[in-house]
C-alpha positions in Angstrom: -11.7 -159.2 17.7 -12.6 -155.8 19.2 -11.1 -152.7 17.8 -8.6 -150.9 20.5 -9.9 -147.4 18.4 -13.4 -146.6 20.1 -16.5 -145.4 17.9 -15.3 -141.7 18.3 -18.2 -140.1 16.7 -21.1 -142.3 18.6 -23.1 -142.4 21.4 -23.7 -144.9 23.9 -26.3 -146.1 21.8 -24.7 -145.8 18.6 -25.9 -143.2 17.0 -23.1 -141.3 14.7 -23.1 -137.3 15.8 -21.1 -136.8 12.5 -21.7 -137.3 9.1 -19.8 -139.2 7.1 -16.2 -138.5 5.3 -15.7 -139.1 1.9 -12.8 -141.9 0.6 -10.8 -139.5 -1.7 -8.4 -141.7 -4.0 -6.6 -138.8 -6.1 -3.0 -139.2 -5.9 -2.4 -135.4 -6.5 -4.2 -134.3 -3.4 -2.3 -133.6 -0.2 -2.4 -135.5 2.2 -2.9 -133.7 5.7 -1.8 -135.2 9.4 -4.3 -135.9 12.4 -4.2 -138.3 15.1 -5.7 -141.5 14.5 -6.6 -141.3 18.3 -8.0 -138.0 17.6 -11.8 -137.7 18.5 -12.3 -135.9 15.2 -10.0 -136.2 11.8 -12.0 -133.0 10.6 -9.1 -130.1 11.7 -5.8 -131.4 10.3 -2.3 -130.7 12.7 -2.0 -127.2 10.1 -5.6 -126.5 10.9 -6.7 -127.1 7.7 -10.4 -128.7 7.8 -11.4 -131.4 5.5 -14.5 -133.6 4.9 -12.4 -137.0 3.4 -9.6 -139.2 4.2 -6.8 -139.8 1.8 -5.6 -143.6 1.3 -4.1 -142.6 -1.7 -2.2 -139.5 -2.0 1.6 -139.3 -2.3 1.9 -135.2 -1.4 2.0 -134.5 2.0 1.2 -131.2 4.1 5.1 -129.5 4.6 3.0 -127.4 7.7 1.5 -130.5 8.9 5.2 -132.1 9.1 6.0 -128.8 10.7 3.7 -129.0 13.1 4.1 -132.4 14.0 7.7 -131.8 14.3 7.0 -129.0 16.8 5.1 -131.1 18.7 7.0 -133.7 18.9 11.2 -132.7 17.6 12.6 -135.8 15.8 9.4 -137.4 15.2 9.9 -137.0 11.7 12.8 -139.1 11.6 10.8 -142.2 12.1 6.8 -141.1 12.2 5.4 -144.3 12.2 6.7 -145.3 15.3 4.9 -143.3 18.0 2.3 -140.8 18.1 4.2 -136.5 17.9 0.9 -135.7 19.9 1.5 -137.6 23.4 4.3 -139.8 22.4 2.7 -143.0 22.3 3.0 -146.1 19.7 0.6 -145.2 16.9 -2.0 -148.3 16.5 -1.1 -150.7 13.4 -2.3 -150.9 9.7 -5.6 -152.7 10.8 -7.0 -150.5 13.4 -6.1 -147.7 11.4 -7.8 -149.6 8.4 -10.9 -150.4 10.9 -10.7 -146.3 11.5 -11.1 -145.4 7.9 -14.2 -147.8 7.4 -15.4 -146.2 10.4 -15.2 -142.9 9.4 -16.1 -143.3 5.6 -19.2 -145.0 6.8 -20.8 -147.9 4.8 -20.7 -148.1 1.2 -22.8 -146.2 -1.4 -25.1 -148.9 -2.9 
């Protein structure tokens, strides 16, 4: 089964032109927006720029929401139904799952 979310930060041959995030588990850290279509999840919807993904934090970003909610008015009311950035339906748990292991990179051994 191929993944519908394309190696964003690859070449045609493969090779990654950006390092690594980080898996960051703490629950006290908020949690900032991007498109999960977005070639990059460096520069959050605030602008904020981060270097790891957050599968575990319960806090999100109020100007993220805000954002988003500009982008897109009422997206809030249902978010994980389509995408505040062009509208479409966001991409389920396992491509979004196959996203994070793409952009976390292997494990550390």
């Amino acid at each position: 089964m191929s993944s519908s979310l394309p190696d964003q930060h690859a070449t045609a041959t493969g090779t990654r032109t950006e390092p690594y995030m980080k898996l960051d588990t703490n629950p006290d850290e908020i949690m900032h927006l991007v498109c999960c279509r977005a070639l990059s999840w460096r520069t959050a919807f605030c602008g904020a720029e981060g270097e790891a993904v957050g599968v575990n934090t319960e806090m999100l970003c109020t100007m993220c929401v805000e954002q988003a909610e500009a982008m897109w008015p009422g997206w809030w009311a249902d978010p994980k139904t389509f995408c505040p950035v062009d509208g479409q339906s966001c991409p389920d748990d396992h491509e979004i799952d196959l996203r994070i292991a793409w952009e976390s990179g292997p494990p550390i051994r």
